[in-house]
N, C-alpha and C positions, 0 to 999 in steps of 0.2 A: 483551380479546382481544389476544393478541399477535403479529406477524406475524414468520415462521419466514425466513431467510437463507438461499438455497440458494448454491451455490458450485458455480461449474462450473470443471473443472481445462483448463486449457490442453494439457496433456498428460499423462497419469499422474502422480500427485503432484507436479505443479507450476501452484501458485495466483498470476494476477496480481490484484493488488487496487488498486482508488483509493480515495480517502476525501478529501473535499470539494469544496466550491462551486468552489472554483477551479481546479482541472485542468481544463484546456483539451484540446480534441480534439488540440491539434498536440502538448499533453505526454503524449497518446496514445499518440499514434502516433510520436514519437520513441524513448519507454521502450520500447513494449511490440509496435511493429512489425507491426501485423497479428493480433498473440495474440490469445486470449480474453480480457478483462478483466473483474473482478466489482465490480461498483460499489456502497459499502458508506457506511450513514449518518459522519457524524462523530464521532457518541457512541460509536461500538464501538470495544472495549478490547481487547487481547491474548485473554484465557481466551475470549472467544467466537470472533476467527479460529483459534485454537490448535483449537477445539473443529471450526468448519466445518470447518476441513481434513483434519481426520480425525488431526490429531496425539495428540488423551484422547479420552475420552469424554464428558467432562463438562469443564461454564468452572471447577468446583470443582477435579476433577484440575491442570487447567493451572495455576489459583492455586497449588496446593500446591507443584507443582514452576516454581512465578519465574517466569510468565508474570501476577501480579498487575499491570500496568503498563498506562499509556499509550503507543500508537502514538506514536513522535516524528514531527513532521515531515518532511516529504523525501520523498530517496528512500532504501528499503533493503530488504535481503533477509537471508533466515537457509535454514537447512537444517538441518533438526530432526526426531528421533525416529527411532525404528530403521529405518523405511523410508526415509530421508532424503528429506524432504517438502521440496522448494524453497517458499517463499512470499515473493514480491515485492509491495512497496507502495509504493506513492505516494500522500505524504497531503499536501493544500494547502488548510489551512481558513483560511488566512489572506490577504489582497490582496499582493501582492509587485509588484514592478517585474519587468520585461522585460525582462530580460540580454540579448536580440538586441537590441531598440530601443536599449538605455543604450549599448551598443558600438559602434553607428554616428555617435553624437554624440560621443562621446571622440576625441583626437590619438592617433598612435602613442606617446605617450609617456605615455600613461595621462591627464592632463591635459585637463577640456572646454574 
């Protein structure tokens, strides 16, 4: 049995999305400010957001037209298909450092 993705849009064709362990509430709510956000495992691939958002109809259509890929890291967004569907992601499946904390221990002159 396989369990189905629902995708709720922020506003008319515009999806924010996270994807992994490591978003933290505060890279929440810095990115995406209050929006709606759709919280989505780490395995999903292009053809199946391309699919939730309603940009094909199928992850097969999306393959055909270059959506075969892996979500990169980060942050990024695109604007795609005739309706010009916004979809924002934020993906952190990996431990990073704390660019506020590392900043507070550096000199002005870049130097700890």
């Amino acid at each position: 049995m396989t369990m189905e993705i629902v995708l709720k849009a922020a506003s008319p064709g515009d999806f924010n999305i996270v994807i992994g362990d490591f978003v933290t509430e505060k890279d929440i709510e810095l990115m995406f400010s209050g929006e709606i956000v759709c919280k989505m495992p780490e395995n999903i691939r292009f053809p199946v957001v391309m699919r939730l958002c309603g940009v094909f109809k199928s992850n097969n259509e999306a393959r055909r037209n270059g959506w075969d890929k892996d979500i990169p890291e980060g942050f990024s967004e695109w604007v795609v298909g005739k309706k010009a569907i916004r979809i924002t992601i934020l993906k952190a499946t990996k431990e990073r450092i704390d660019v506020e904390s590392q900043a507070e221990v550096q000199n002005i002159d870049g130097n700890p």
